[in-house]
N, C-alpha and C positions, 0 to 999 in steps of 0.2 A: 928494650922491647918496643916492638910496633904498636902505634897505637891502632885505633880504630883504622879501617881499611873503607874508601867512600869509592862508587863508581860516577861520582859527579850530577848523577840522575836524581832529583827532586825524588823524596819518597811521598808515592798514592796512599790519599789518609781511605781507610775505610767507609765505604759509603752506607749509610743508614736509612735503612727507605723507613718514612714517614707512616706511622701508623693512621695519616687523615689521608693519606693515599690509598691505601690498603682499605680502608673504612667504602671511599668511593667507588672502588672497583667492587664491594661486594654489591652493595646500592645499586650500579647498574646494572650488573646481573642480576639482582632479583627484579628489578623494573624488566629489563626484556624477557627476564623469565613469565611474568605477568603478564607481558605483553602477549607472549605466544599463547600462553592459557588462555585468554581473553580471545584471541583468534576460535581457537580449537574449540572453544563452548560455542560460537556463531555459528562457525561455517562446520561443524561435524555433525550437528542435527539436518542442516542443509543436505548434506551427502547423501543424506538414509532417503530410501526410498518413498515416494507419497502413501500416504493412505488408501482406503476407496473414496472415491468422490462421492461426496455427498448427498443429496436428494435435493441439490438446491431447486428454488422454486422461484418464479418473475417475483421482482423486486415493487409489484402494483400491488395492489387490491383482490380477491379474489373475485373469479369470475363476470374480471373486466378484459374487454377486448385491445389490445395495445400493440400499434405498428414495431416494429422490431429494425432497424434499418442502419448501413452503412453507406459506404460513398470514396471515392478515388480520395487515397492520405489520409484516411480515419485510423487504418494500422489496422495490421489484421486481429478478427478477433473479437476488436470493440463493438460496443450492441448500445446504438440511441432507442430513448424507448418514447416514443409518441402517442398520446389515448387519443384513440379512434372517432371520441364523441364526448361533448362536454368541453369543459374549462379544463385549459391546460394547468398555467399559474396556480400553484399550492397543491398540485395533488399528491397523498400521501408516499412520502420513500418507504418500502419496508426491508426488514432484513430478507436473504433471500436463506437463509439457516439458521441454527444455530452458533453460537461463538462469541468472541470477545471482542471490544470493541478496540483499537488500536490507534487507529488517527482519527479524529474528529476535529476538523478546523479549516482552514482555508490553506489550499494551496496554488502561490503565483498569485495573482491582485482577483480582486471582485467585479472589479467596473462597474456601471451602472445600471445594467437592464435589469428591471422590476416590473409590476402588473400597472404600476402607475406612468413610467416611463419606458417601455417593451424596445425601442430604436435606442436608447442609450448608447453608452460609449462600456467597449469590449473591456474585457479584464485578459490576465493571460492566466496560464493553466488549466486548474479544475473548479477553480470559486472555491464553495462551501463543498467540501468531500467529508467521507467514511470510507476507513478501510477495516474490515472485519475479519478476527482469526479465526476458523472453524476447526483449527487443527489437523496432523495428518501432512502439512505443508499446503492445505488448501484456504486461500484468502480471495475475498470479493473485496472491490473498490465501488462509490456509489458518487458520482462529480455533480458539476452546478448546480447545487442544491440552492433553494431561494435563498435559505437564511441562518444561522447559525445552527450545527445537528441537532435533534433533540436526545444527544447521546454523550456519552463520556471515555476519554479513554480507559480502558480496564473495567466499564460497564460489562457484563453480562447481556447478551439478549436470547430471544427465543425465535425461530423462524417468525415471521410475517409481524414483529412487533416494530412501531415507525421507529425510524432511524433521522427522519427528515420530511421538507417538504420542496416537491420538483419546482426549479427555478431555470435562471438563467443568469450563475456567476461564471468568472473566469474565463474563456476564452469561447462562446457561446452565441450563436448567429440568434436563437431561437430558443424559448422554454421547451426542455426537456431531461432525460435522467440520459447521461454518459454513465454506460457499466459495465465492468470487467469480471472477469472470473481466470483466479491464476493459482496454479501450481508449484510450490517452490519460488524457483526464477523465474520462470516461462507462463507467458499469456497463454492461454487454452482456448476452445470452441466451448463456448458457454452452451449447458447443457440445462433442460427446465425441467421438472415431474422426468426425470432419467431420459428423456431424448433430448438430442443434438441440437440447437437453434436453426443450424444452416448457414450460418453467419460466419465464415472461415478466411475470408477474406478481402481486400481491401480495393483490388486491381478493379472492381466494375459496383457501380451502385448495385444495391439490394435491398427490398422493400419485404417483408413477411407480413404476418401475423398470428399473433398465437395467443389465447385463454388462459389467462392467471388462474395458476391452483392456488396460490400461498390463501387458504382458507384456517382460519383456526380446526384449531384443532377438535375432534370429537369427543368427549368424554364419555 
């Protein structure tokens, strides 16, 4: 009898994939699965359309008189706010609405202009900022603020309640309030008591002014 019959060729042992392989690969799909969901909660409330815009109101005092002004490389949009009379140094930031309060702290260096030292040495960015949620996709920014906000993040506030006091941190020739009003992604024409500033763009200096309503309220 013949015996066994060989073709000379090595026999392939069975390969066993590793159940700590198998373990990894599910791991990573549920990390990039996470990942994606993590995406999708951010940027899918992003998508939806804004709210109405709000009744925001100057971010001063009520029925105080305050320059409104931009200038060539401000960006369009942005609104310095300078009082017309009086002491610049410490006067009150207010909320310009309702909302939540979301950054509160310094962004970029501080430098040194103060009331005691006003020529100091520049900071860069915004100094002491607040940025505030109103909801809806609509957020105000509040920059160079003298000194540390008098706010927190995930504070609550009410229109017209101080947020801060007008300085000159950050990146700042001069005391006064840098302030933004934005929708979503996109900077907007800041709008006060429901009309337009005026303030739309950055190509030629612009000097206004306009009468803070942010008055308390009536009961």
């Amino acid at each position: 009898m013949l015996g066994p019959v060989t073709t000379g060729r090595p026999t392939r042992a069975r390969s066993h994939r590793h159940p700590r392989s198998r373990a990894i690969r599910v791991l990573l799909a549920l990390v990039a699965a996470a990942a994606v969901l993590g995406v999708a909660v951010v940027a899918v409330p992003m998508l939806r359309p804004a709210g109405p815009r709000p009744l925001f109101q100057m971010p001063v005092t009520c029925g105080e008189t305050w320059q409104l002004s931009t200038y060539p490389g401000h960006d369009d949009y942005d609104v310095d706010f300078f009082p017309t009379e009086g002491e610049t140094w410490g006067r009150p930031v207010l909320a310009s609405y309702a909302g939540t309060v979301t950054v509160a702290g310094i962004n970029g260096s501080l430098g040194g202009r103060n009331p005691e030292n006003p020529d100091g040495p520049r900071g860069r960015g915004g100094g002491y900022w607040v940025k505030i949620d109103h909801g809806g996709k609509w957020e105000t920014q509040y920059l160079h603020m003298l000194e540390p906000p008098l706010v927190t993040v995930g504070q609550k506030v009410a229109q017209g309640d101080q947020i801060g006091r007008l300085g000159s941190t950050g990146n700042s020739g001069a005391p006064h309030l840098h302030y933004e009003q934005r929708r979503g992604w996109e900077k907007v024409e800041t709008h006060f008591d429901g009309a337009p500033s005026g303030i739309t763009t950055d190509e030629r200096e612009q000097i206004l002014r306009r009468v803070s309503n942010n008055c308390p309220a009536v009961s």
